[in-house]
N, C-alpha and C positions, 0 to 999 in steps of 0.2 A: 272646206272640211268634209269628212266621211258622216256616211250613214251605215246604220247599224238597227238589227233587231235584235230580239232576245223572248225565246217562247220557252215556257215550262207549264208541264201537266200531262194528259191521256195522250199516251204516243197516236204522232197523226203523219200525213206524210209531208216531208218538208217543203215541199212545192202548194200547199193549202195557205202558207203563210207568205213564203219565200217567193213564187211565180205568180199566183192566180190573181191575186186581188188588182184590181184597178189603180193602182199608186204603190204597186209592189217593190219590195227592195230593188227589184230588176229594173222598174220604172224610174226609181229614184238613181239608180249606178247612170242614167244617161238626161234625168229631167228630175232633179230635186226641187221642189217647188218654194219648201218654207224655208224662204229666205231672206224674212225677217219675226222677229217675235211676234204670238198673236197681239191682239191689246195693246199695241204702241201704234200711238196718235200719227205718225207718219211710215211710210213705207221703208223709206231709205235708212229706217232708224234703228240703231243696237242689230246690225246684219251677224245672222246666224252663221251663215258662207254667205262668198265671193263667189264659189264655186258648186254652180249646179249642176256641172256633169261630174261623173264618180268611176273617173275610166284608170286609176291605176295600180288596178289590181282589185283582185275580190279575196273572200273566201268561206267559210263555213265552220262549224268544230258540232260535235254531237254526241251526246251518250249512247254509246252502241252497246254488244253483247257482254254480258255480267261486266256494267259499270265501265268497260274501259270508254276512252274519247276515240273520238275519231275523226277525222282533218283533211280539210280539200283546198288548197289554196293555188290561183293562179294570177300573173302579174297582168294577164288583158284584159280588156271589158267585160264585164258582165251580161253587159247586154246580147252581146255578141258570141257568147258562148253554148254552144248544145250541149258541151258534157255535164254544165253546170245544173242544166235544166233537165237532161236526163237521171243523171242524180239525185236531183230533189224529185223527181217522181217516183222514183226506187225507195230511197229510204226512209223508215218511219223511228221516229224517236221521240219520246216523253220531256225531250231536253238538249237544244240547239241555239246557235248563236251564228248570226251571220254580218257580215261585211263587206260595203264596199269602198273603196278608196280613193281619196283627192289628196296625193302629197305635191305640190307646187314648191318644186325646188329640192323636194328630196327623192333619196332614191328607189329607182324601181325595181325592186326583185320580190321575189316570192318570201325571200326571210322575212322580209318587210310587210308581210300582209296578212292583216287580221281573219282568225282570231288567231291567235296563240295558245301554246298546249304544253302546259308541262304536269306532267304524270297525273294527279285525278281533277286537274283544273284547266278552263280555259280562258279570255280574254279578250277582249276590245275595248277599243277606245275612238273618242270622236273631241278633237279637239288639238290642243298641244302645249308644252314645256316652251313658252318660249325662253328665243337664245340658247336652245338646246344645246349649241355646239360649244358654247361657253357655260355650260354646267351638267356635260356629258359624262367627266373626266368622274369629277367626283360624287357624284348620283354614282356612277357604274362602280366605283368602288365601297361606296357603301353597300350594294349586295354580297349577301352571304359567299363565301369563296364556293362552298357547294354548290351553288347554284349558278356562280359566274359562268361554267363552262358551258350550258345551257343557252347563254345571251348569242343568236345565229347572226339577228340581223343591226343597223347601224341608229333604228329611229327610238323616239323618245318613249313608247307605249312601251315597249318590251322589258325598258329599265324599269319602269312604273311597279310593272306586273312584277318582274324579279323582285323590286324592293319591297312590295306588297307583300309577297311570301318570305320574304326575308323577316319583315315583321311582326309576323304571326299569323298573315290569313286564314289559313286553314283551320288554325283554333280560332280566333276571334276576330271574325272580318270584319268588323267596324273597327275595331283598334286596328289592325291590319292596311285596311285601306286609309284611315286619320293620320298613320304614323305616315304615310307614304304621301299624302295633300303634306304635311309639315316641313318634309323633308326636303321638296319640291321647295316648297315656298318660304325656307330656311335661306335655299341656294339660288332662290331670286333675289331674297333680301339683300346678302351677302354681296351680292354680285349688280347691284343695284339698278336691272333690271326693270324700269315700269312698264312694259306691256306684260299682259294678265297671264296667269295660267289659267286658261279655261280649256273644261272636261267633263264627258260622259261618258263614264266605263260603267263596264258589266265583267263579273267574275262569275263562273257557276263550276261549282263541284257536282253537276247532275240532278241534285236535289233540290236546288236552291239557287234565287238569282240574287247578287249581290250589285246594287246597283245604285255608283256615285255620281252627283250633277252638282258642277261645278265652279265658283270664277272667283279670283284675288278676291276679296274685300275690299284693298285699299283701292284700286280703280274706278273712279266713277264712269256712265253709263257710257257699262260695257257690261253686258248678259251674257248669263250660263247657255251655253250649247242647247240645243232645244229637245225635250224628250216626254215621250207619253208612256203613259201604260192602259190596259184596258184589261177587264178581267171575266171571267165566266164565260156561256155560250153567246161570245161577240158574234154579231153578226156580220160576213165582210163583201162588199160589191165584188164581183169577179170582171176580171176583160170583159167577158163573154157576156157578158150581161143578166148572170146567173146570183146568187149571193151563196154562199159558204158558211156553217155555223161552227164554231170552236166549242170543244168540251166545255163542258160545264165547273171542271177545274182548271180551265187553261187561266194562264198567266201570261198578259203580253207585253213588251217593254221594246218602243220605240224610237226615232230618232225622230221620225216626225210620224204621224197617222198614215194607216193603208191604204187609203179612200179618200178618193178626189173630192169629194164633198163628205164631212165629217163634222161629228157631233159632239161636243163637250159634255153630252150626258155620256159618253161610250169611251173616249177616248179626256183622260184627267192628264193634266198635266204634273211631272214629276218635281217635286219642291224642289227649288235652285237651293244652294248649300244643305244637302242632306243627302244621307246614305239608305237606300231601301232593301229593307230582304224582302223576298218574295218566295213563297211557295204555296205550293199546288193547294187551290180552295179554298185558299187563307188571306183575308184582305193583308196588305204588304204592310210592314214597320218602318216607319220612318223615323232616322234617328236624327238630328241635327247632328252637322261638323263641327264637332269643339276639338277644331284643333288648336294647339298653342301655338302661335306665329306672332310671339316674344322673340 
């Protein structure tokens, strides 16, 4: 599976989150560590990924100048890249999301790689639809025809996103994103599917991080994608062996923690089946999924 972060609050520069820290996204695009849930009795047990490198494709999205987004994506390693890293030392934003990619068995292009960005919203996701290819047809027709022309790339995050603004995100992202988990999990029913959808997306309109964690119900032990969040002046280990402090209204939302050695007072883990909004200085809202999956 993919790693992913997601920062909101005091514009800082993207490489404070994105490079520096010691288990940084960068670190995890080629050595993802948690790769099984904390608190389970065995190691080999309820595995988060199969896959600890994160080499098929990256990308970034950010709030840049009066509100518009802004979008870097490329299909090679992360790890491997100067422009990536040059970039995040350049730019500073109050509001970014970044990604990198493990699709085993699907394809590799830049359409294909997180985040996605359509007009004041962006997108990631870590997880997948399974059977996607057998409930591509009509997920993709359920999105709004306005919107269809927009759908660039072939994988299952982008329909998500589409169907998510189909309906209603922008006005009310928990109905938004509950109608889009139903719909999913309508067309697993249907299609009588039992391996799980499991998912952690983030949506952020700039302002605000909208953030779902995910897995079937009916599946037994089989866990939600793993994800944290931390909030305030975090404190972060750097490479260098320095530490780094975050605003005091930053907001952080991970796929797994920054730091090689990490603390459960600093970094909380995000409730599995719940939706959290996050914004700047503001403990986050957690709302449970009541989706209907009648």
């Amino acid at each position: 599976m993919c790693r992913w972060l997601a920062y909101l609050g005091s514009a800082i520069p993207l490489e404070d989150v994105l490079v520096k820290p010691n288990h940084s996204l960068i670190d995890q695009s080629l050595r993802a560590r948690q790769l099984f849930l904390p608190n389970s009795s065995l190691a080999s047990e309820f595995l988060d990924s199969a896959f600890p490198t994160n080499g098929d494709g990256f990308g970034m999205a950010w709030a840049g100048r009066e509100g518009t987004l802004g979008q870097y994506r490329q299909i090679g390693p992360a790890w491997d890249n100067q422009n990536l890293q040059h970039l995040a030392a350049q730019l500073e934003s109050g509001c970014f999301l970044a990604h990198v990619r493990a699709a085993p068995g699907g394809t590799v292009s830049e359409q294909n790689c997180h985040p996605f960005v359509h007009n004041d919203w962006m997108f990631q996701h870590n997880g997948d639809v399974p059977a996607f290819s057998d409930l591509k047809r009509e997920l993709t027709f359920d999105v709004n025809p306005e919107l269809y022309p927009s759908i660039l790339g072939n994988g299952d995050t982008e329909v998500c996103f589409y169907l998510a603004l189909t309906y209603g995100l922008a006005k009310n992202p928990v109905e938004g994103m509950t109608r889009m988990v139903e719909r999913v999990e309508r067309a697993r029913a249907e299609h009588k599917i039992t391996d799980p959808f499991r998912a952690t997306m983030c949506a952020s309109d700039g302002t605000r991080l909208i953030v779902l964690r995910w897995v079937s119900p009916d599946v037994e032990d089989i866990s939600a994608p793993t994800l944290y969040h931390a909030a305030g002046p975090t404190m972060l280990h750097t490479v260098d062996g320095d530490t780094d402090t975050l605003p005091k209204d930053a907001q952080l939302v991970v796929s797994e923690p920054l730091e090689l050695h990490w603390s459960k007072h600093v970094w909380h883990e995000v409730p599995a089946g719940s939706i959290g909004i996050f914004r700047p200085g503001q403990s986050p809202e957690f709302t449970p999924v009541h989706a209907n999956l009648a």
